[in-house]
C-alpha positions in Angstrom: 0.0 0.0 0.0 1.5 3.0 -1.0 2.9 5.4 2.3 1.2 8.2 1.1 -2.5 6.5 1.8 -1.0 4.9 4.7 -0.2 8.2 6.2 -3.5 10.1 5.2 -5.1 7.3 7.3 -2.6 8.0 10.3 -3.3 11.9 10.2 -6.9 11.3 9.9 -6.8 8.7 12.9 -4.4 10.5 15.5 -6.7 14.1 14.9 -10.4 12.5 15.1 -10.5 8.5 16.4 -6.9 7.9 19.3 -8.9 8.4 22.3 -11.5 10.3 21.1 -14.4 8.3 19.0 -14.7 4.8 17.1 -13.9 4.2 13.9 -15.2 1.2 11.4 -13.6 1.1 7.6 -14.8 -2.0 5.4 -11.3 -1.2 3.6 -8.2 0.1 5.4 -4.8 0.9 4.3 -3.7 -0.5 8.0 -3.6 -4.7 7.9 -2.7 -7.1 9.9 -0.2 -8.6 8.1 -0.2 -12.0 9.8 -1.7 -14.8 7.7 -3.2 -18.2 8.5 -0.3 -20.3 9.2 1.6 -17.7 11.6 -2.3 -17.5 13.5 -2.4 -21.4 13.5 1.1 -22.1 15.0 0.6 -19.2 17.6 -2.6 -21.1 19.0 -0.9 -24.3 18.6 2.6 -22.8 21.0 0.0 -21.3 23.3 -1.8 -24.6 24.0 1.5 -25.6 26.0 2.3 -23.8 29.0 6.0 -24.9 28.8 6.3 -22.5 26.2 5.4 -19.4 28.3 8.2 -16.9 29.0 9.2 -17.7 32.7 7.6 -14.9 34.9 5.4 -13.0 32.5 1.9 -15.2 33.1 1.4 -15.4 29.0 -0.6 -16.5 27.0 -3.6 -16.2 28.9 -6.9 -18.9 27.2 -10.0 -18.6 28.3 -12.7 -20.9 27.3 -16.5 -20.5 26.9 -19.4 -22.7 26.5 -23.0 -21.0 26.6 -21.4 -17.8 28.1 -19.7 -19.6 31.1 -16.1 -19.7 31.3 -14.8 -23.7 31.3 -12.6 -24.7 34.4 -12.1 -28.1 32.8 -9.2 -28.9 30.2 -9.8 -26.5 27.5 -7.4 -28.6 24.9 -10.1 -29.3 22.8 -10.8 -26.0 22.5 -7.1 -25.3 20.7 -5.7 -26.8 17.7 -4.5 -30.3 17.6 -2.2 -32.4 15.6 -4.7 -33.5 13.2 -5.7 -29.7 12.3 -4.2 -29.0 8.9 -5.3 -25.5 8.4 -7.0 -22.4 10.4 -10.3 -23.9 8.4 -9.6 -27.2 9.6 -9.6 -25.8 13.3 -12.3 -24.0 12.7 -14.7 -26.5 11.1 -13.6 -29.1 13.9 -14.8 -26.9 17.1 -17.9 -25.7 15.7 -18.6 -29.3 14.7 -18.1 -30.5 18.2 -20.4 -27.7 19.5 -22.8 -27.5 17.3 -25.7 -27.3 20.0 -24.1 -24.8 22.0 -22.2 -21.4 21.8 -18.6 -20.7 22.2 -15.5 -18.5 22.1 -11.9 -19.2 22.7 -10.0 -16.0 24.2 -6.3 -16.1 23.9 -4.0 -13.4 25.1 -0.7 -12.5 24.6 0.1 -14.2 21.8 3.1 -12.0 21.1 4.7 -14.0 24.1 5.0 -17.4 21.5 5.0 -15.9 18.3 7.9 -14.1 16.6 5.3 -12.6 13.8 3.0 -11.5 16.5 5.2 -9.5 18.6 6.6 -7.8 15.2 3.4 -6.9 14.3 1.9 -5.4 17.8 5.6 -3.5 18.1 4.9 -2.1 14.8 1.3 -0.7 15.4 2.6 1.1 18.8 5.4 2.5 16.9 3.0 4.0 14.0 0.3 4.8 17.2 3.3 6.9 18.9 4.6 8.5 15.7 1.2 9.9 14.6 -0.1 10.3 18.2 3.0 11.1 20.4 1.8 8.8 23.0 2.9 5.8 24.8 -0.3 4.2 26.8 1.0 4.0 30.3 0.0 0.0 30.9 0.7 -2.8 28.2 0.2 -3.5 24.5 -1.5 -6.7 23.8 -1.9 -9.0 21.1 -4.8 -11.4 21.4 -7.5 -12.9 19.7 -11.3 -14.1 20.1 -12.6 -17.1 18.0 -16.1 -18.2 18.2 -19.8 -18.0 17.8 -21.6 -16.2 20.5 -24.7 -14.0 20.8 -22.6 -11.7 22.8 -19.1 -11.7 24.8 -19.3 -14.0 27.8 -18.9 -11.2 30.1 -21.7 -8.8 28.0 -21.0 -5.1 28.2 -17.8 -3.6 29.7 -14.8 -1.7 29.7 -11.5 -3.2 29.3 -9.5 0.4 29.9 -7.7 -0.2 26.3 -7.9 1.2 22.7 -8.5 -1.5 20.7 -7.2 -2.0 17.1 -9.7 -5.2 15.4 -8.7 -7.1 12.3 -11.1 -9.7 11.4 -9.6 -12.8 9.7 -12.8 -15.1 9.0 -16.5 -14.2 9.4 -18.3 -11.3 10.4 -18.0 -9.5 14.2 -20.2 -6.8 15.6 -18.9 -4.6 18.1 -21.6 -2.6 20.0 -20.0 0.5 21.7 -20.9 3.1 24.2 -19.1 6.3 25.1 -18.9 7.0 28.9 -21.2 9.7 29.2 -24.3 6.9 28.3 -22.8 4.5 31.3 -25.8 4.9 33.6 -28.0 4.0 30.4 -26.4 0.9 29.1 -26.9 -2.6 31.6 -23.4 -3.9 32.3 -21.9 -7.0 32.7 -25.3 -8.8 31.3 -26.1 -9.8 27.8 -29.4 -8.3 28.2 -28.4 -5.0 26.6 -30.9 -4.5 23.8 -33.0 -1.4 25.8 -29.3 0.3 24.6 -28.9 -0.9 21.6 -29.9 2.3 20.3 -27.3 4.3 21.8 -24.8 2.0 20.3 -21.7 3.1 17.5 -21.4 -0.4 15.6 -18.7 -1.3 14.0 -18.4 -4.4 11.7 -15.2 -6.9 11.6 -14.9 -8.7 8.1 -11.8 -9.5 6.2 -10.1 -6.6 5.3 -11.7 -3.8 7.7 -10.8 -2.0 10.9 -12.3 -1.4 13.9 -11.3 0.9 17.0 -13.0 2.5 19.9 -10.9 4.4 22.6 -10.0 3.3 26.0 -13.0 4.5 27.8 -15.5 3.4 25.3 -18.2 0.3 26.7 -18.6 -2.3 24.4 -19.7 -5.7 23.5 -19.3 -8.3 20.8 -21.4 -10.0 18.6 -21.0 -12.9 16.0 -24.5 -15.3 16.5 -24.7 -17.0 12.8 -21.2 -17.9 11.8 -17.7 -18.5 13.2 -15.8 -15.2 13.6 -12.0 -15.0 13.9 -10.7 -11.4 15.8 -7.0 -10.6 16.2 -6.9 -7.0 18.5 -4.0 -4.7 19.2 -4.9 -3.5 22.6 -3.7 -0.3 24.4 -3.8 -0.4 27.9 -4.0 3.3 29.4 -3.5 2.3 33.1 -1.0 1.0 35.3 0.4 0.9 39.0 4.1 1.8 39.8 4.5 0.2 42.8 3.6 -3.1 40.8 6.5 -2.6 38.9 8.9 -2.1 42.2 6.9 -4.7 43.9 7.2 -7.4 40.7 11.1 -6.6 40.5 11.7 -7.3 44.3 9.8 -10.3 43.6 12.1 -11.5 41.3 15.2 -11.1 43.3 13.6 -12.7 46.3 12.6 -15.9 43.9 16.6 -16.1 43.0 17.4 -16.0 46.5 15.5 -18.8 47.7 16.3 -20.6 44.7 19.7 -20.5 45.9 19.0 -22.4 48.9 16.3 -23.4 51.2 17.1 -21.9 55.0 18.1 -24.5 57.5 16.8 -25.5 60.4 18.5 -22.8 62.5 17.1 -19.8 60.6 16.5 -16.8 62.5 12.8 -17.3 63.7 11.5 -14.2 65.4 7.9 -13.9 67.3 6.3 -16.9 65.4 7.3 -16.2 61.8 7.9 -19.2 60.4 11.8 -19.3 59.5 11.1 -19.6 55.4 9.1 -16.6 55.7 12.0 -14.5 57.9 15.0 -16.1 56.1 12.9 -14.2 53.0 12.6 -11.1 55.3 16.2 -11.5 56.1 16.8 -11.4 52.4 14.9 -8.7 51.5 16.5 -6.8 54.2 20.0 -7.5 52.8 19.3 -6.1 49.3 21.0 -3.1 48.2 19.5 0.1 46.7 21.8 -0.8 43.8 20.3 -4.0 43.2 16.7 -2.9 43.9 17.3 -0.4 41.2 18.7 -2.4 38.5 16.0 -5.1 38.8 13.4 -2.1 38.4 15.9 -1.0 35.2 15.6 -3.9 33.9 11.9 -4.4 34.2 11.3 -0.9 32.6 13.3 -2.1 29.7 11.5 -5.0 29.0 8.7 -2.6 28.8 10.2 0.6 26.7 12.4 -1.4 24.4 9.3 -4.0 23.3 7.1 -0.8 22.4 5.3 -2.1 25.5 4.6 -5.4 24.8 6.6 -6.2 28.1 7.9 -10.0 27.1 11.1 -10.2 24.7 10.7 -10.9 21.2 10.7 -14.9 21.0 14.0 -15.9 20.3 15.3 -17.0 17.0 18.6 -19.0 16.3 21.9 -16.8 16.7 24.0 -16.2 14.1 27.2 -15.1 14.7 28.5 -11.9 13.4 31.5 -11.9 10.9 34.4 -10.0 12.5 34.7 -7.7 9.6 30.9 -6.8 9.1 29.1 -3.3 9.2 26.5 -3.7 11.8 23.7 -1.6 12.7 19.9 -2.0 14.8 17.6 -2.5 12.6 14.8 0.2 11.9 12.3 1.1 15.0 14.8 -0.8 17.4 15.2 1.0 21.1 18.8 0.0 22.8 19.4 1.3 26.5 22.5 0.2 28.8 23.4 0.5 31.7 26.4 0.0 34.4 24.7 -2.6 37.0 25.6 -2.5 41.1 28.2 -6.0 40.4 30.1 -3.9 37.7 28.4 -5.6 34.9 26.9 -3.5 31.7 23.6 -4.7 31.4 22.0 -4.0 27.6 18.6 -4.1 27.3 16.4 -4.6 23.4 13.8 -6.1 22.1 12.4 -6.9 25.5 15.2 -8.4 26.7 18.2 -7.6 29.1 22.1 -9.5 28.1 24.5 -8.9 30.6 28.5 -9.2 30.1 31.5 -7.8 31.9 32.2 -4.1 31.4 34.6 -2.6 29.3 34.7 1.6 28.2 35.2 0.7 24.9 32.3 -1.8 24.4 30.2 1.0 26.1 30.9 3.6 23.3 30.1 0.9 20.8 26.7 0.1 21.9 26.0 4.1 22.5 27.2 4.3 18.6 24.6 1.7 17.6 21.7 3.5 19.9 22.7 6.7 18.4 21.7 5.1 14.6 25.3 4.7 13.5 26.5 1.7 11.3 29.4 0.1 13.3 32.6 -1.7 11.2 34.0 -3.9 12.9 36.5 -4.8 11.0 38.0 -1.0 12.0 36.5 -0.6 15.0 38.6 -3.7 16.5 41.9 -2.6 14.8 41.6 0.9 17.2 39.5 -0.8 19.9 41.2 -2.9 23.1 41.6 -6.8 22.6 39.6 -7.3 25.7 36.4 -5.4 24.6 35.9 -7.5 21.2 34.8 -10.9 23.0 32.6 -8.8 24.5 31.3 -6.7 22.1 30.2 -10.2 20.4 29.1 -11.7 22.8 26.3 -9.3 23.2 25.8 -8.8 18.9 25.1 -12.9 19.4 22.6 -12.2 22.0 21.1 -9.5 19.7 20.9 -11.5 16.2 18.8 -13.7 18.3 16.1 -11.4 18.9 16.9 -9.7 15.5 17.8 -6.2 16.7 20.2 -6.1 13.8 21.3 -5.5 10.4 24.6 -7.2 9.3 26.1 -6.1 6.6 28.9 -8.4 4.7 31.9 -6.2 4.3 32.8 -7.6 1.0 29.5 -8.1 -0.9 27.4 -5.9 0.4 25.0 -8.0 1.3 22.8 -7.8 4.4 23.7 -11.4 6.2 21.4 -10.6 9.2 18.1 -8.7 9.1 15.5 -7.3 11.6 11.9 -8.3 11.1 10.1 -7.6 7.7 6.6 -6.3 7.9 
């Protein structure tokens, strides 16, 4: 699509529709860009939980049956080997429930799928380009498959601009702006006395939907199967969650280091697993504190607030005489850690190697938009700082944050993600 059109819709967008009023196009110059197969194999890595980034609590399914959320094994619900295709999926599920409505909920799909988090990245990149703003709680990448009279929960607020592509079938969405809240029943699917009131946008293949953060809505696809993929903005968040969540995580490697022994300090009746935690807590350092809270903002600012890494991808190891840069929309921060380490956080995720002054100019070179040659560079640079330097381009290639350039062809060896 040509980037004039493109941009035309972005103007259009950031003055009338980001946080202001909904928006429905049967035909948009802004896509998805994911097809079936990259849909498919994201359902297929979320159906395991061993594939969910340690920590981070994604993907998130939710079943339904008849509007009720299903505390029982859901597998069914999620492809399975003998699926060929999205179709195939499809057609299976709504087979099986042919007597009943359903919906299957998945969120965070970015954490599994390499396509996914490129695609959510690059929507809030254009969204803080055209609109200058970066929603204060996460970006998500989920969808909702199903056929249902209404979403489970019936009308609500979910606190996030959404951004809906419709891959198969046809979705309503019913929305609401705040001021009609007393007027419109919530969390019921008897709504219709407000259907009036309603803006109503329509999913197919090939539109766009968005209502703003505030915005009441509800979903609708009764007569056929209906596949959704949203980009969600989040507009709130809590700070002291992300002190709290960091702390967390240094306590976890503490006791992971060793269970107390018998003799650990036990004081008034606190059990001694509870004050040799305590006793941890106590014996953290500012320093540390603070670089666990860096490194949890990173993940956060350099995944365009996704907040997982990019899924890694194999390494490939830099050729010592290449021309390196990050590749376009990448965000590189460092920082000199409490142990002496340099700590270099992108894409979501933090390497850490030994410090050297030299490999510190070379990243700030990269993070600064300047094409790094390495051939040269390690001809001036200290023998001591190249392993380094390496080391952390390795790291980097695998969550392809860079563009490698062969030295003597020309060629790029080693590219970023292509959307």
């Amino acid at each position: 699509m040509a980037g004039s059109e493109t941009d035309r819709f972005w103007k259009e967008f950031a003055s009338r529709h980001w946080e202001q009023e909904p928006l429905s196009l049967p035909s948009s110059p802004v896509q998805l860009g994911i097809g079936d197969e990259e849909l498919l194999r994201a359902l297929v890595l979320a159906a395991d939980p061993e594939n969910r980034p340690e920590g981070s609590g994604l993907p998130k399914v939710v079943v339904t049956v008849d509007g009720r959320t299903q505390p029982i094994d859901t597998r069914v619900f999620l492809p399975l080997a003998e699926d060929g295709s999205l179709d195939d999926y499809l057609a299976r599920v709504d087979r099986h429930m042919r007597d009943h409505e359903w919906s299957v909920a998945v969120s965070g799909l970015h954490a599994v799928s390499a396509p996914l988090w490129d695609r959510a990245k690059r929507m809030s990149d254009d969204v803080f380009r055209w609109t200058g703003t970066r929603v204060a709680g996460r970006v998500d990448i989920d969808t909702f498959i199903g056929r249902y009279t209404s979403t489970n929960v019936g009308v609500h607020v979910d606190h996030a601009g959404n951004f809906g592509f419709t891959l198969r079938g046809r979705k309503t969405l019913l929305t609401w702006a705040p001021e009609h809240a007393e007027q419109v029943p919530q969390h019921t699917a008897d709504y219709a006395s407000a259907r009036g009131l309603a803006d109503v946008l329509v999913g197919e293949p090939g539109a766009l939907t968005y209502f703003p953060s505030r915005q009441l809505h509800v979903g609708e696809s009764p007569d056929a199967v209906a596949v959704n993929v949203n980009i969600a903005f989040f507009t709130r968040s809590d700070p002291a969650a992300v002190v709290l969540e960091a702390v967390g995580g240094l306590l976890g490697r503490a006791r992971a280091a060793g269970e107390p022994g018998a003799d650990a300090h036990v004081a008034d009746g606190i059990p001694a697993p509870t004050a040799a935690t305590l006793d941890a807590l106590v014996g953290l350092s500012r320093g540390e504190i603070e670089d666990a809270v860096w490194e949890h903002s990173m993940r956060a600012l350099t995944s365009g607030g996704l907040g997982v890494g990019r899924p890694s991808e194999s390494p490939v190891p830099v050729p010592r005489d290449a021309r390196v840069r990050l590749a376009d929309e990448v965000v590189l921060r460092q920082r000199t850690l409490a142990d002496g380490r340099r700590a270099v956080a992108v894409q979501g995720h933090t390497v850490k190697v030994a410090d050297h002054p030299r490999l510190e100019a070379a990243l700030t070179a990269l993070a600064c938009g300047d094409t790094l040659d390495l051939g040269q560079w390690e001809r001036d640079t200290d023998s001591a700082a190249v392993p380094l330097l390496h080391a952390v381009l390795l790291r980097l290639s695998a969550w392809r944050a860079t563009r490698v350039e062969s030295a003597e062809s020309g060629t790029v060896r080693t590219a970023g993600p292509v959307l």
